[in-house]
C-alpha positions in Angstrom: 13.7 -30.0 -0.4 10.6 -27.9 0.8 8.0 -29.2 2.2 4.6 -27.2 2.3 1.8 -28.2 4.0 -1.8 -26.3 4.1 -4.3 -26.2 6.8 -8.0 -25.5 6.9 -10.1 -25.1 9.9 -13.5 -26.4 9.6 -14.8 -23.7 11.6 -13.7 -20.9 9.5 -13.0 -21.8 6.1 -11.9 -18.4 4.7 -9.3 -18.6 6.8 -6.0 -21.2 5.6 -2.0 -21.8 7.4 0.3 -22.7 5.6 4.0 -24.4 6.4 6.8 -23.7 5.2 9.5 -26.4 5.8 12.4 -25.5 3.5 15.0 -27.8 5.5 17.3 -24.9 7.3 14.3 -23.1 8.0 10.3 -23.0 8.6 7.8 -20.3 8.1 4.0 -20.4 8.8 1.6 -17.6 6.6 -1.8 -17.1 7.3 -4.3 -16.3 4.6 -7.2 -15.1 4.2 -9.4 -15.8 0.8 -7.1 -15.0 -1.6 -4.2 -12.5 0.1 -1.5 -13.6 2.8 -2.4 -11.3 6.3 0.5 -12.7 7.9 3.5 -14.6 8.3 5.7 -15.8 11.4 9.7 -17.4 11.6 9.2 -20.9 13.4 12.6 -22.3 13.7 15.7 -22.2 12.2 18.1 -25.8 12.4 21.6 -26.1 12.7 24.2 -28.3 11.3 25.9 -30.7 13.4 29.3 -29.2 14.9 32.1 -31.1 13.2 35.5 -30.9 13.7 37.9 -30.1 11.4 41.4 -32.0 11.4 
């Protein structure tokens, strides 16, 4: 499931983060008005090792 979640800062309003929690993996983007001016790799997750019989 992804999760995205948007954030506003009342200080500068044309500028907006969002999250982008897709499970395995999580990205942030930064936009500005209507046009994404960057983006950033938060974290990666990693299954638990299990053993195989």
């Amino acid at each position: 499931m992804v999760s995205l979640t948007k954030v506003v800062s009342n200080d500068r309003l044309e500028f907006t983060v969002y999250i982008e929690d897709a499970d395995k993996v999580c990205y942030a983007y930064l936009g500005k008005e209507k046009s994404t001016v960057g983006n950033i790799w938060l974290y990666n997750t990693v299954r638990p090792y299990s053993k195989r019989t």
